[in-house]
N, CA, C and O atoms as CSV, one atom per row, in Angstrom:
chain,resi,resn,atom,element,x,y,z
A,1,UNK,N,N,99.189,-61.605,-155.545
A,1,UNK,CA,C,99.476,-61.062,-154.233
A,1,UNK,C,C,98.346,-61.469,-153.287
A,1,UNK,O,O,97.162,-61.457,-153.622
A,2,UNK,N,N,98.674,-61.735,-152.403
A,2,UNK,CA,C,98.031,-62.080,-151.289
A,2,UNK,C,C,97.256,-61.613,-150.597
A,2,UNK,O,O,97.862,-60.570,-150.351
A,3,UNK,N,N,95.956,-61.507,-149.814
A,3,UNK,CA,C,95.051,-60.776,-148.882
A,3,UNK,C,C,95.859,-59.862,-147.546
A,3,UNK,O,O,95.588,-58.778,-147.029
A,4,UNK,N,N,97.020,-60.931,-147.278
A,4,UNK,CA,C,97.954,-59.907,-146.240
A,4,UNK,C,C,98.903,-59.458,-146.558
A,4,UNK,O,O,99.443,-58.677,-145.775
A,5,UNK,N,N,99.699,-59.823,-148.183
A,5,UNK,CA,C,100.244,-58.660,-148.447
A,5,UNK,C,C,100.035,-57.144,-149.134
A,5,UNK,O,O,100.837,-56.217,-149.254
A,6,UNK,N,N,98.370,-57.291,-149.610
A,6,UNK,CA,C,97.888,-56.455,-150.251
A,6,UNK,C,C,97.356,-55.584,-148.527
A,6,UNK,O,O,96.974,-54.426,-148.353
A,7,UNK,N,N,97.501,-56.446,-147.751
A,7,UNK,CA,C,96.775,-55.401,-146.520
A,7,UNK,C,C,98.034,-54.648,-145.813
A,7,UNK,O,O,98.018,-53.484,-145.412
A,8,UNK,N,N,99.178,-55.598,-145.741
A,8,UNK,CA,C,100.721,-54.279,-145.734
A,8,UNK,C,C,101.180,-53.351,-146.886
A,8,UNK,O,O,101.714,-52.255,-146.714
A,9,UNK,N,N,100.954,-53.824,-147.876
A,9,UNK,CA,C,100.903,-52.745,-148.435
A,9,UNK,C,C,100.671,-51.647,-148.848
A,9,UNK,O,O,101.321,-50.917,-149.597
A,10,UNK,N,N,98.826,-51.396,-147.886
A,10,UNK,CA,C,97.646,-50.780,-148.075
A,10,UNK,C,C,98.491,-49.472,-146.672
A,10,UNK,O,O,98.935,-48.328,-146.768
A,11,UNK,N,N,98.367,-50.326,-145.668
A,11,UNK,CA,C,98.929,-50.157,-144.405
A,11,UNK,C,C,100.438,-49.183,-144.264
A,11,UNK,O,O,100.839,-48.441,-143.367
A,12,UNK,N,N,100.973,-49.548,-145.481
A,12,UNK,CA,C,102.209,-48.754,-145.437
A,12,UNK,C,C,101.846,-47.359,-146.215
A,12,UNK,O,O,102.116,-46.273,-145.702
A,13,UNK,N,N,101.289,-47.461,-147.341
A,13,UNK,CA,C,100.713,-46.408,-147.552
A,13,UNK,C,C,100.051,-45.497,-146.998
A,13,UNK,O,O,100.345,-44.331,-147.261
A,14,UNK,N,N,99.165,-45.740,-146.240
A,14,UNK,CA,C,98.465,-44.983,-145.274
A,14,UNK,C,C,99.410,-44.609,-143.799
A,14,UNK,O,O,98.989,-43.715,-143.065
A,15,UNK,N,N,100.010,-44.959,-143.632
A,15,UNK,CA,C,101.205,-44.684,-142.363
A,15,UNK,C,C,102.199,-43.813,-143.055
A,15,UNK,O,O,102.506,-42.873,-142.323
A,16,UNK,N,N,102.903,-43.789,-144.381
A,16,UNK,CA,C,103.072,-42.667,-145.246
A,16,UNK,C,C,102.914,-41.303,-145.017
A,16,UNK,O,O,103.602,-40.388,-144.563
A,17,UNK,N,N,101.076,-41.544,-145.764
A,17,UNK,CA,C,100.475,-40.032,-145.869
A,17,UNK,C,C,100.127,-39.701,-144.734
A,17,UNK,O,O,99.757,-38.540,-144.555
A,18,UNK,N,N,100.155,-40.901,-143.343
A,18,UNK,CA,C,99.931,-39.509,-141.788
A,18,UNK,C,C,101.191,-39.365,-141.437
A,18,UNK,O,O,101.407,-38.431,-140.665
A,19,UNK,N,N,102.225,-40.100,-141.818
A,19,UNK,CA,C,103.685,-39.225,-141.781
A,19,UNK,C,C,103.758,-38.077,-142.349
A,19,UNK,O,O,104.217,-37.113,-141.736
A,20,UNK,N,N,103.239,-37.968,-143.848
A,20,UNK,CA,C,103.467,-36.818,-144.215
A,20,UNK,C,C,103.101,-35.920,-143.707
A,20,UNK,O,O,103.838,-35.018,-143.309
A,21,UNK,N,N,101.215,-35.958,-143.538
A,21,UNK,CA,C,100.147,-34.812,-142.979
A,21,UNK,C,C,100.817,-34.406,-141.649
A,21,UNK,O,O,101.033,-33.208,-141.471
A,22,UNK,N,N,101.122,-35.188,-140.820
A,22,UNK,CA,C,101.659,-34.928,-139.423
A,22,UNK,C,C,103.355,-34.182,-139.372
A,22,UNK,O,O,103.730,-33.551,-138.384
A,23,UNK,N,N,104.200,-34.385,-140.553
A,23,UNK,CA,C,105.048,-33.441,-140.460
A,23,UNK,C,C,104.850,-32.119,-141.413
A,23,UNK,O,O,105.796,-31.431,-141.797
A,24,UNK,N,N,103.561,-31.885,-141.715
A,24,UNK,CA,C,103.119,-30.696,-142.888
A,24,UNK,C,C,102.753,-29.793,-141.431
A,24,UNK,O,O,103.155,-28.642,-141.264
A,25,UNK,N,N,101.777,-30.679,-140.258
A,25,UNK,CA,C,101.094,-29.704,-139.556
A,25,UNK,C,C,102.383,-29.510,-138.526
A,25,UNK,O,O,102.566,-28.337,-138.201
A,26,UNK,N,N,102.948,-30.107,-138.180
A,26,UNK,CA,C,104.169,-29.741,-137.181
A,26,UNK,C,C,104.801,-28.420,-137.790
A,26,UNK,O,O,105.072,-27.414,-137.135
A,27,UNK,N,N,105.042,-28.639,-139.541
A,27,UNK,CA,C,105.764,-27.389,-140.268
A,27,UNK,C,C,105.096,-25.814,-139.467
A,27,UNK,O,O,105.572,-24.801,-138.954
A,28,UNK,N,N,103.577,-26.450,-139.790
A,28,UNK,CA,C,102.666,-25.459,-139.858
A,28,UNK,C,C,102.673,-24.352,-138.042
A,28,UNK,O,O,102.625,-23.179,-137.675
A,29,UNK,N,N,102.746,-25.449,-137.583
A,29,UNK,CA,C,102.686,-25.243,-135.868
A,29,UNK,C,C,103.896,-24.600,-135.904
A,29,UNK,O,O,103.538,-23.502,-135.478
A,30,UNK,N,N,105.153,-24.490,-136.122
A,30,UNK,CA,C,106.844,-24.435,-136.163
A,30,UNK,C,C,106.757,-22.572,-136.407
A,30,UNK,O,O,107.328,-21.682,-135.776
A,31,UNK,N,N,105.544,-22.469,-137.896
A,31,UNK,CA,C,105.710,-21.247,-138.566
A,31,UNK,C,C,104.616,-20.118,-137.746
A,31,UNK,O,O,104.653,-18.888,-137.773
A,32,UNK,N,N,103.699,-20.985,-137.059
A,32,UNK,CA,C,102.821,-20.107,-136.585
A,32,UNK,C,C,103.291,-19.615,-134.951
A,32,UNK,O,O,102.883,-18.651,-134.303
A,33,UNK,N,N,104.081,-20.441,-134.661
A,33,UNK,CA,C,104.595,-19.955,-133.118
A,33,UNK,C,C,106.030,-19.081,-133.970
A,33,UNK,O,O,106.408,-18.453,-132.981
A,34,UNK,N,N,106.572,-18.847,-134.586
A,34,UNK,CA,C,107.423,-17.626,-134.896
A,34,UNK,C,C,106.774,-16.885,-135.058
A,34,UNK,O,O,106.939,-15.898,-134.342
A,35,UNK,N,N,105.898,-16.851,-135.831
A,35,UNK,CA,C,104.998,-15.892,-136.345
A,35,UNK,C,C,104.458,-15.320,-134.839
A,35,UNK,O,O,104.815,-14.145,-134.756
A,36,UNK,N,N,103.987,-15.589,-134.061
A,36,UNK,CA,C,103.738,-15.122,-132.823
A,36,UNK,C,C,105.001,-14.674,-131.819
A,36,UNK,O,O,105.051,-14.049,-130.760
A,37,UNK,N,N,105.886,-15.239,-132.589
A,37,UNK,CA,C,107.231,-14.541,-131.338
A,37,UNK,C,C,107.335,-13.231,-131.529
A,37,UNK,O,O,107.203,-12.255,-130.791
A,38,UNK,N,N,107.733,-13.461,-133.238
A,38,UNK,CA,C,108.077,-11.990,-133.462
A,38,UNK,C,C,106.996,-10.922,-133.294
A,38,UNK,O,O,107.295,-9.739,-133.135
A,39,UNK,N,N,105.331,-11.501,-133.342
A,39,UNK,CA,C,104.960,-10.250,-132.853
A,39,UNK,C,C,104.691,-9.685,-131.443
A,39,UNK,O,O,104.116,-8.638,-131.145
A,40,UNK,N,N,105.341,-10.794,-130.503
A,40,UNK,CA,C,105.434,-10.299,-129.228
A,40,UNK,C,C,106.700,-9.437,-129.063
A,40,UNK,O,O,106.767,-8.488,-128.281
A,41,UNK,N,N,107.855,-9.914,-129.996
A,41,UNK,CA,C,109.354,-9.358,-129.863
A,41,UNK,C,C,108.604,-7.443,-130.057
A,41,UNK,O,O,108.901,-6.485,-129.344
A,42,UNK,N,N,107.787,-7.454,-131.044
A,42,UNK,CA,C,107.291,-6.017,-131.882
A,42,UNK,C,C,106.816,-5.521,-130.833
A,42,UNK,O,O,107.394,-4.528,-130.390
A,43,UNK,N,N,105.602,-6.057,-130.095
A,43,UNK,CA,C,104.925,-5.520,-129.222
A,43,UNK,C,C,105.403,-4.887,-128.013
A,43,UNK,O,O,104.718,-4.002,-127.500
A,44,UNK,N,N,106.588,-5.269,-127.460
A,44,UNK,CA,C,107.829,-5.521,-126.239
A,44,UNK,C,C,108.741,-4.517,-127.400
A,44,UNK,O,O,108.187,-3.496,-126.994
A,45,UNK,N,N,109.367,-4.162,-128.135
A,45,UNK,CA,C,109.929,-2.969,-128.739
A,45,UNK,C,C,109.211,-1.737,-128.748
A,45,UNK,O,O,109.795,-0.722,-128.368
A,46,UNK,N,N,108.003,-1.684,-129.138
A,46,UNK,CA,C,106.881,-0.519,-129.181
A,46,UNK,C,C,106.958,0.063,-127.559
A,46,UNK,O,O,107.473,1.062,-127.056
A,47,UNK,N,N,106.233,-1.006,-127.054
A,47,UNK,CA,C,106.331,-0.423,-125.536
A,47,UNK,C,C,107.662,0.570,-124.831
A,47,UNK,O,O,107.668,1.622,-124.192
A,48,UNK,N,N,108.955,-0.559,-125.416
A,48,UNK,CA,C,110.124,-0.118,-124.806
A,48,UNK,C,C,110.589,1.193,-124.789
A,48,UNK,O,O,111.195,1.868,-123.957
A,49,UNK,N,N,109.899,1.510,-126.583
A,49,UNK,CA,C,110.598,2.599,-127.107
A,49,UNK,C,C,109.825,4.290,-126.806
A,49,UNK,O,O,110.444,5.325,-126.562
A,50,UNK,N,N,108.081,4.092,-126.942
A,50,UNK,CA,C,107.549,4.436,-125.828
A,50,UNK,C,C,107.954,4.873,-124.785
A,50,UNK,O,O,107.912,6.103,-124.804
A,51,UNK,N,N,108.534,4.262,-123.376
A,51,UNK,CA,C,108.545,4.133,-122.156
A,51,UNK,C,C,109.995,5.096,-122.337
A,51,UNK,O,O,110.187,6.044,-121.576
A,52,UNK,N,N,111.086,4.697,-123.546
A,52,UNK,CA,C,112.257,5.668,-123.931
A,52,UNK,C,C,111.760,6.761,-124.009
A,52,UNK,O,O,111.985,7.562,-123.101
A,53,UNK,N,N,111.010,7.098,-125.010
A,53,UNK,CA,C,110.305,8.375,-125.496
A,53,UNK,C,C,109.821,9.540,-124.412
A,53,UNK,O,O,109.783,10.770,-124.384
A,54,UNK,N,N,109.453,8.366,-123.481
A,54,UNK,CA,C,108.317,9.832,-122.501
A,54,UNK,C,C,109.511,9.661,-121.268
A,54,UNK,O,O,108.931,10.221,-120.337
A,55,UNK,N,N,110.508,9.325,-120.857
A,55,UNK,CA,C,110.962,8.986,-120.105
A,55,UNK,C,C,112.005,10.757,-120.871
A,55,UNK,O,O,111.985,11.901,-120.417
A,56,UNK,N,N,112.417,10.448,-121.550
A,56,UNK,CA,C,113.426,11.703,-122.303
A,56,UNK,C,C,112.639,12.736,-122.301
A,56,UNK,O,O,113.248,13.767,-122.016
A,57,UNK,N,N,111.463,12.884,-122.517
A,57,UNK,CA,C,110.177,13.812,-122.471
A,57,UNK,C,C,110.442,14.912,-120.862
A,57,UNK,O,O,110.789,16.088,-120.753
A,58,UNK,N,N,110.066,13.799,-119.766
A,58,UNK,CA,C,110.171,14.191,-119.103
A,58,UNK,C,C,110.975,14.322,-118.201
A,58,UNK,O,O,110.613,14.568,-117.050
A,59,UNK,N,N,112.556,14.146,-118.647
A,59,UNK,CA,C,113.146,14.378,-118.063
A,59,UNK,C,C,113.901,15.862,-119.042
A,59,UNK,O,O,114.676,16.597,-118.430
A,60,UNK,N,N,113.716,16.032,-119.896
A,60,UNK,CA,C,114.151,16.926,-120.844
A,60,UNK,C,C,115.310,16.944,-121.494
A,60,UNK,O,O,116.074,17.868,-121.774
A,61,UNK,N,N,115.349,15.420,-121.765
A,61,UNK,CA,C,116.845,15.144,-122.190
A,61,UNK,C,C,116.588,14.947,-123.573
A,61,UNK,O,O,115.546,14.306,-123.712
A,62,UNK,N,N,117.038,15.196,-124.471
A,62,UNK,CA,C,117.048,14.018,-126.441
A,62,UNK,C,C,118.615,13.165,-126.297
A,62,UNK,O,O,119.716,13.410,-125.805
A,63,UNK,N,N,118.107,12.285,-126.877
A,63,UNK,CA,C,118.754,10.969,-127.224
A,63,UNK,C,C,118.661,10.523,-128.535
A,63,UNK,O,O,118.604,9.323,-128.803
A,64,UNK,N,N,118.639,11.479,-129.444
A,64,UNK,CA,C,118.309,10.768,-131.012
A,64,UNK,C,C,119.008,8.998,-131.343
A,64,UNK,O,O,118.378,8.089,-131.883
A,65,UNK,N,N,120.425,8.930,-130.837
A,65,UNK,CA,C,120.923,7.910,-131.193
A,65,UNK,C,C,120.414,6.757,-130.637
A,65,UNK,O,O,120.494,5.659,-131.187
A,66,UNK,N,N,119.832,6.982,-129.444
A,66,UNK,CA,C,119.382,5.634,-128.785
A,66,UNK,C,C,117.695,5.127,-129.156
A,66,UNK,O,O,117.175,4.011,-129.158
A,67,UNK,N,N,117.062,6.720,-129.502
A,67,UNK,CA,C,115.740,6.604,-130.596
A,67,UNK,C,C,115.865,6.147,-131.937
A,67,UNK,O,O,114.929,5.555,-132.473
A,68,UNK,N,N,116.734,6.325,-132.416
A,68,UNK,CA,C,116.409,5.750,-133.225
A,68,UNK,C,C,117.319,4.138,-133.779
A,68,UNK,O,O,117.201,3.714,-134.928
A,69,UNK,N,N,118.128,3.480,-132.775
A,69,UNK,CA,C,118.474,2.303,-132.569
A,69,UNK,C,C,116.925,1.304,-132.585
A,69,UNK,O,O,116.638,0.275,-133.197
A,70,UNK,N,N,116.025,2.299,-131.457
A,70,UNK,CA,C,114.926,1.243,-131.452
A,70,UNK,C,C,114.197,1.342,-133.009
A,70,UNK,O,O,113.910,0.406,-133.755
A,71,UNK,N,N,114.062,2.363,-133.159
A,71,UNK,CA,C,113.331,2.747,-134.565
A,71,UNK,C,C,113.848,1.538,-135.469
A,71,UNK,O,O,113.018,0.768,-135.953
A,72,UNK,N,N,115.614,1.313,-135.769
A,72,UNK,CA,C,116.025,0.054,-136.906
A,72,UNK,C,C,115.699,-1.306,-136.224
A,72,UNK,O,O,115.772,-2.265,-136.993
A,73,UNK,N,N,115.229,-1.688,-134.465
A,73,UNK,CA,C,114.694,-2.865,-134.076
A,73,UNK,C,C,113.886,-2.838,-133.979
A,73,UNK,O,O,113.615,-3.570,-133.027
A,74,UNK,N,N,112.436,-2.111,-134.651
A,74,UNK,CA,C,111.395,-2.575,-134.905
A,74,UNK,C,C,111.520,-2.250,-136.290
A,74,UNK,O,O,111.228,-3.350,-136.759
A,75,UNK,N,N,111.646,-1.844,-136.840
A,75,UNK,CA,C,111.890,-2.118,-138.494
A,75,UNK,C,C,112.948,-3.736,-138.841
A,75,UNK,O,O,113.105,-4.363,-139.889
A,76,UNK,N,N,113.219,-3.848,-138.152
A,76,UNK,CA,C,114.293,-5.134,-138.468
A,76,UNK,C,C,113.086,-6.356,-138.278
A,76,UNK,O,O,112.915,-7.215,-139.143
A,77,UNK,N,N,112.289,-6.298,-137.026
A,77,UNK,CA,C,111.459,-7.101,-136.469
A,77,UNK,C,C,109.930,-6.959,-137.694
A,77,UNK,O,O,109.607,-8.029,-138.210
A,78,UNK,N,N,109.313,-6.035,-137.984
A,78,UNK,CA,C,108.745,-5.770,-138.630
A,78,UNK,C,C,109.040,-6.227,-140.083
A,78,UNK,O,O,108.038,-6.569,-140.711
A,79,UNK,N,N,110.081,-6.288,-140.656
A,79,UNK,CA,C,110.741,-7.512,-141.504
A,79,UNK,C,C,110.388,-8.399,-141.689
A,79,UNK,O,O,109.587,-8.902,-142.476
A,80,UNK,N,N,111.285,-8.838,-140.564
A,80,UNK,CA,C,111.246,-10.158,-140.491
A,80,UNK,C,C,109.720,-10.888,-140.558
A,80,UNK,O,O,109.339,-11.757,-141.342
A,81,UNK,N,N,108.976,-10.221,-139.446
A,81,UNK,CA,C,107.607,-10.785,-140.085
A,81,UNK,C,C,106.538,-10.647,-141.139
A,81,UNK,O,O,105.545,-11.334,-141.381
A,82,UNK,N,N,106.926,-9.793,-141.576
A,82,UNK,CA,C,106.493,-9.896,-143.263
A,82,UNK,C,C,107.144,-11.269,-143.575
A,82,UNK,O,O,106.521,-12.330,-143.526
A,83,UNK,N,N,108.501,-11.147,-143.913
A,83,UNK,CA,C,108.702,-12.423,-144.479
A,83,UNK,C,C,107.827,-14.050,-143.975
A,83,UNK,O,O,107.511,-14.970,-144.730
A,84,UNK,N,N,107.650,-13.970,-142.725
A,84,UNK,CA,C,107.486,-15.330,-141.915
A,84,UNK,C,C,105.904,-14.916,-142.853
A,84,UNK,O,O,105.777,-15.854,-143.640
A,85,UNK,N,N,104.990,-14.152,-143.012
A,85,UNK,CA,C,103.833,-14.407,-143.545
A,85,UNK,C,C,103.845,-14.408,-144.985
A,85,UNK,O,O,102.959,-14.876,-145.700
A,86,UNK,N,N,104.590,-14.017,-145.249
A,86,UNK,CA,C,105.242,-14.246,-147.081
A,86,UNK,C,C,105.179,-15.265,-147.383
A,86,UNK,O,O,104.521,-15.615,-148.363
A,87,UNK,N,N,106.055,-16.321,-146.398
A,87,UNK,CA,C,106.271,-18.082,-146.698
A,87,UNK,C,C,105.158,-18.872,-145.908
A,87,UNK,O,O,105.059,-20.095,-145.805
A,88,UNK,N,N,104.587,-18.190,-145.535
A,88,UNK,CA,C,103.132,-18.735,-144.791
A,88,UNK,C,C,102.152,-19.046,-145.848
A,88,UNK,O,O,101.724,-20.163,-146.137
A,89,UNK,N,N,101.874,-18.002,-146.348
A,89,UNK,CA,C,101.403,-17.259,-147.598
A,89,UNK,C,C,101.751,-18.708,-149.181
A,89,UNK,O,O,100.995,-19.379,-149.885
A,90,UNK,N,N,102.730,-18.617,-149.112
A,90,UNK,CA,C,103.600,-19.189,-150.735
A,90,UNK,C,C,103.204,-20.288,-149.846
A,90,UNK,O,O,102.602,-20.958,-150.685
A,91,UNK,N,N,103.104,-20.956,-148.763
A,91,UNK,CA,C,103.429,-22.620,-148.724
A,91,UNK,C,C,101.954,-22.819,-149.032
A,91,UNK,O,O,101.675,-23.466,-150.041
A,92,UNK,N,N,101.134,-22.409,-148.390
A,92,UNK,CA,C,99.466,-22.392,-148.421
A,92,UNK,C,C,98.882,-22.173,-150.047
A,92,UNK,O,O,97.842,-22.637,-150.516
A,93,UNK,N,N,99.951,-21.276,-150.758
A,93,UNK,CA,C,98.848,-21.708,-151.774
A,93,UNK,C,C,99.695,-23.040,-152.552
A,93,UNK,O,O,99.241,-23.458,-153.617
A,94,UNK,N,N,100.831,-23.611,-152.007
A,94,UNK,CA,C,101.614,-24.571,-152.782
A,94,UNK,C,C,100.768,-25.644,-153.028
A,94,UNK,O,O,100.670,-26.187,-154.128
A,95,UNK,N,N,99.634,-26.232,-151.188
A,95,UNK,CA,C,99.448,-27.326,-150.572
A,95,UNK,C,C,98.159,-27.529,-151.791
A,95,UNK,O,O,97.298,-26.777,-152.248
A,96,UNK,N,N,98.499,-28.771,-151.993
A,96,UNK,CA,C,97.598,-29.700,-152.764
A,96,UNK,C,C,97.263,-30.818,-152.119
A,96,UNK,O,O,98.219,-31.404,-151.612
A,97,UNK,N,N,95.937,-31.428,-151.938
A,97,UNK,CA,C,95.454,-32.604,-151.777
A,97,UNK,C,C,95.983,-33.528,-152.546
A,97,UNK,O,O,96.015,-33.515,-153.776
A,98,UNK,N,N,96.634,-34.785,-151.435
A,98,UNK,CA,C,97.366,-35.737,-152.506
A,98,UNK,C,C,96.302,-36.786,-152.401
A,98,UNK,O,O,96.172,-37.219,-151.256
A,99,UNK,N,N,95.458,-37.336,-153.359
A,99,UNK,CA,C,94.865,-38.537,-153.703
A,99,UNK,C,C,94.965,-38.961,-155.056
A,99,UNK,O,O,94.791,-38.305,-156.083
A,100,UNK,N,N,95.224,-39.971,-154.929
A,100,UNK,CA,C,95.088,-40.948,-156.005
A,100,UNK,C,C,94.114,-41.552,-156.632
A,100,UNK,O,O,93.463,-42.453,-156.104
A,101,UNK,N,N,93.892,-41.082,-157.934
A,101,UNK,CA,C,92.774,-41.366,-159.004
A,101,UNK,C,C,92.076,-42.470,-157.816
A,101,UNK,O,O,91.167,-42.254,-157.014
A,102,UNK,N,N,93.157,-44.137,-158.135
A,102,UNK,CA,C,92.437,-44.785,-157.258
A,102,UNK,C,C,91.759,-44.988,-156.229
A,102,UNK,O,O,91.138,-46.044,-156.109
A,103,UNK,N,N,91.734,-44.043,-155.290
A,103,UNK,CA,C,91.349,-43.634,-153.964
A,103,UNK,C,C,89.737,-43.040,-154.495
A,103,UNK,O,O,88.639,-43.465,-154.137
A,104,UNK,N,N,90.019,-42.024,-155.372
A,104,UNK,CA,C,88.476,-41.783,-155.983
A,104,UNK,C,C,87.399,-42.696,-156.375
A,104,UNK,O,O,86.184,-42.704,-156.182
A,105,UNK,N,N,88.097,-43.347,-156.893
A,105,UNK,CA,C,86.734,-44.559,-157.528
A,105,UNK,C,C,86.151,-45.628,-156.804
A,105,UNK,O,O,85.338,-46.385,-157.335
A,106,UNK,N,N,86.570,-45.754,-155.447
A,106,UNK,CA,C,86.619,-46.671,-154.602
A,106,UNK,C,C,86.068,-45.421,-153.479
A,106,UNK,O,O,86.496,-45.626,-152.343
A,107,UNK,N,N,85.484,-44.582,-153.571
A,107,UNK,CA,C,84.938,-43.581,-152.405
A,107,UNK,C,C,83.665,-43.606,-152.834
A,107,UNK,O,O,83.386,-43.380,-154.012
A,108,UNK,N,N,82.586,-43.938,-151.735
A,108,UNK,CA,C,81.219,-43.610,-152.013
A,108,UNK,C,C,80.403,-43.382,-150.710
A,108,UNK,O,O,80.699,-43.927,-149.647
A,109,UNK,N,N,79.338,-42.524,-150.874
A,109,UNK,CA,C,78.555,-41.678,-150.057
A,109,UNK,C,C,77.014,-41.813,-150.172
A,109,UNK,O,O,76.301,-41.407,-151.090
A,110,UNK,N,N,76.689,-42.409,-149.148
A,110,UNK,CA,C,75.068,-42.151,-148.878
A,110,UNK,C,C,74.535,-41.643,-149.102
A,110,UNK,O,O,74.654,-40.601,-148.457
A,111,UNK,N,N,73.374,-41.602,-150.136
A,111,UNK,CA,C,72.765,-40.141,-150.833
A,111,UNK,C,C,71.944,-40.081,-149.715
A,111,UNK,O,O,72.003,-38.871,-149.501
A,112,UNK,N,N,71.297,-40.482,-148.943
A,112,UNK,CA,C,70.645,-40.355,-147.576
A,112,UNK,C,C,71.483,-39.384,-146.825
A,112,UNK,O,O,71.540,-38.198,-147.148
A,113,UNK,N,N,72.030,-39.813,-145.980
A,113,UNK,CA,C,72.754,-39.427,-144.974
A,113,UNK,C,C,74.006,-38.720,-144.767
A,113,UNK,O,O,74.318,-38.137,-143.729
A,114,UNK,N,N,75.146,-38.871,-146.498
A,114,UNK,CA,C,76.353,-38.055,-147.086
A,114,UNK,C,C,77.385,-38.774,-146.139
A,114,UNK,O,O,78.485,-38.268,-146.365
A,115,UNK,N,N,77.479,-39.733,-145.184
A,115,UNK,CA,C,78.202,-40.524,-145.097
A,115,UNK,C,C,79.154,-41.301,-145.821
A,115,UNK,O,O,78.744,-41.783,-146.877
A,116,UNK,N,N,80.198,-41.505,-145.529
A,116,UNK,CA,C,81.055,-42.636,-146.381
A,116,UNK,C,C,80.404,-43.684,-146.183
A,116,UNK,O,O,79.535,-43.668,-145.312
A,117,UNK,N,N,80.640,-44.799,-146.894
A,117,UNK,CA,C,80.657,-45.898,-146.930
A,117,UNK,C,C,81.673,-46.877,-147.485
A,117,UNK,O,O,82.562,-46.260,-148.073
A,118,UNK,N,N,81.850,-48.210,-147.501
A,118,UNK,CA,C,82.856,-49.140,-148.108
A,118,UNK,C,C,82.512,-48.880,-149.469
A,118,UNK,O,O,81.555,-48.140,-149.696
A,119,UNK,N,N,83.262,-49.465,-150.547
A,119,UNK,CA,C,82.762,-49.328,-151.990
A,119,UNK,C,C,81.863,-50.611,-152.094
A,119,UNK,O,O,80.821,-50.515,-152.743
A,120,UNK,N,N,82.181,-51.771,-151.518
A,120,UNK,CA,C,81.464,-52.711,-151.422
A,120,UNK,C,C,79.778,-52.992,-150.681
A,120,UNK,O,O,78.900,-53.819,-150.925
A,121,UNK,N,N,79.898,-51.763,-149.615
A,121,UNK,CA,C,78.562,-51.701,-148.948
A,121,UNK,C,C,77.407,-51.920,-150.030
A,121,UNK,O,O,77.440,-51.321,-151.105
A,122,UNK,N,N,76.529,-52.685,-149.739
A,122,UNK,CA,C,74.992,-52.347,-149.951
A,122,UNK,C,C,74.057,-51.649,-149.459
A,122,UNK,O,O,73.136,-51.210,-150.149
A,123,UNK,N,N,74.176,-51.445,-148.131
A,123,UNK,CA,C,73.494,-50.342,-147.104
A,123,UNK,C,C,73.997,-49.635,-146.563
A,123,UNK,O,O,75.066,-50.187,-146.301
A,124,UNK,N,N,74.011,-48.546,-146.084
A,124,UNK,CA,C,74.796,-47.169,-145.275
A,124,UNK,C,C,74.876,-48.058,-143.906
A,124,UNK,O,O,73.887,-48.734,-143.623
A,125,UNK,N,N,76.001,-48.085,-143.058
A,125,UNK,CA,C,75.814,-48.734,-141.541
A,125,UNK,C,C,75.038,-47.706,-140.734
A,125,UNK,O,O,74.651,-48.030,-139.611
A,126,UNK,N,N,74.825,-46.709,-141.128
A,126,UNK,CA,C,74.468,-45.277,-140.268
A,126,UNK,C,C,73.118,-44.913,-140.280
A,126,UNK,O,O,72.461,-44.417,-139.365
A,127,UNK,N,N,72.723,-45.256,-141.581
A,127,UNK,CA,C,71.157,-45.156,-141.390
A,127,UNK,C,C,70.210,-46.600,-142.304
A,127,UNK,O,O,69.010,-46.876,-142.286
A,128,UNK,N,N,71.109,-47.114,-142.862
A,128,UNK,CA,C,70.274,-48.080,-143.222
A,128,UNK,C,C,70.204,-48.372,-144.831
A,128,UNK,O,O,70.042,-49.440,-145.423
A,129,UNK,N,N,70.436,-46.662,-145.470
A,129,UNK,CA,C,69.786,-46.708,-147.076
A,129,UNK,C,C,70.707,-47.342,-148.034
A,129,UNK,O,O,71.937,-47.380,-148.001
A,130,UNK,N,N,69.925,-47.809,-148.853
A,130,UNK,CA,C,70.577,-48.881,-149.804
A,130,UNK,C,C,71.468,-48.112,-150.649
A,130,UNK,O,O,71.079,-46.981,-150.942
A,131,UNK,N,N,72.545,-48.486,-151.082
A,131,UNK,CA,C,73.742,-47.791,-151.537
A,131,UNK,C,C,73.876,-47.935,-153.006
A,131,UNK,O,O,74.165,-49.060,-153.414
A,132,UNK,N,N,73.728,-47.067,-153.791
A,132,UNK,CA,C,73.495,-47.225,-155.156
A,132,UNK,C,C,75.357,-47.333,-156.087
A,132,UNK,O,O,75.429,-47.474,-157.308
């Protein structure tokens, strides 16, 4: 194989795994803005039900049925986001670092400076020290 087909091939691989990483963090972005809806939906129920509450208060009326409608939409909402941090939760501990043995043995670091370097380097480009 060739110097430029070993460099598309290198190339496709790596365009791959930021396909992947980039639709893992989109997932991630997707779950964390629900996760924030519903606790604005919660926050905007609390208030509502509240504002029900003292509103019947002072007018001296009860309304059990319409109290406690809100009572099953924040329990419904309150649900629901448990669950959204449940699968927040389960995907996070799923995520594994994907590298390949090969990727390891071909990684090396400046005992100077803790920089990467090429595997081929002799000197760190960053500070100079000779690369063991």
């Amino acid at each position: 194989m060739g110097l430029f087909d070993n460099l598309l091939e290198n190339s496709a691989k790596v365009a791959d795994k930021v396909a992947k990483v980039t639709g893992e963090y989109i997932d991630k972005g997707k779950g964390k803005l629900n996760e924030l809806s519903l606790e604005n939906e919660l926050s905007k129920a609390h208030k509502q039900l509240g504002a029900l509450v003292y509103a019947l208060h002072k007018s001296g009326e009860n309304n059990d049925e319409l109290v406690n409608q809100y009572f099953e939409e924040i329990a419904n909402i309150e649900k629901q986001l448990e669950e959204a941090k449940a699968q927040k939760e389960e995907k996070e501990e799923k995520e594994v670092i994907d590298v390949e043995p090969s990727d390891i043995k071909n990684i090396k670091y400046c005992h100077n400076c803790g920089k990467d370097v090429d595997s081929d380097d002799a000197f760190c480009k960053y500070c100079g020290t000779a690369v063991k």
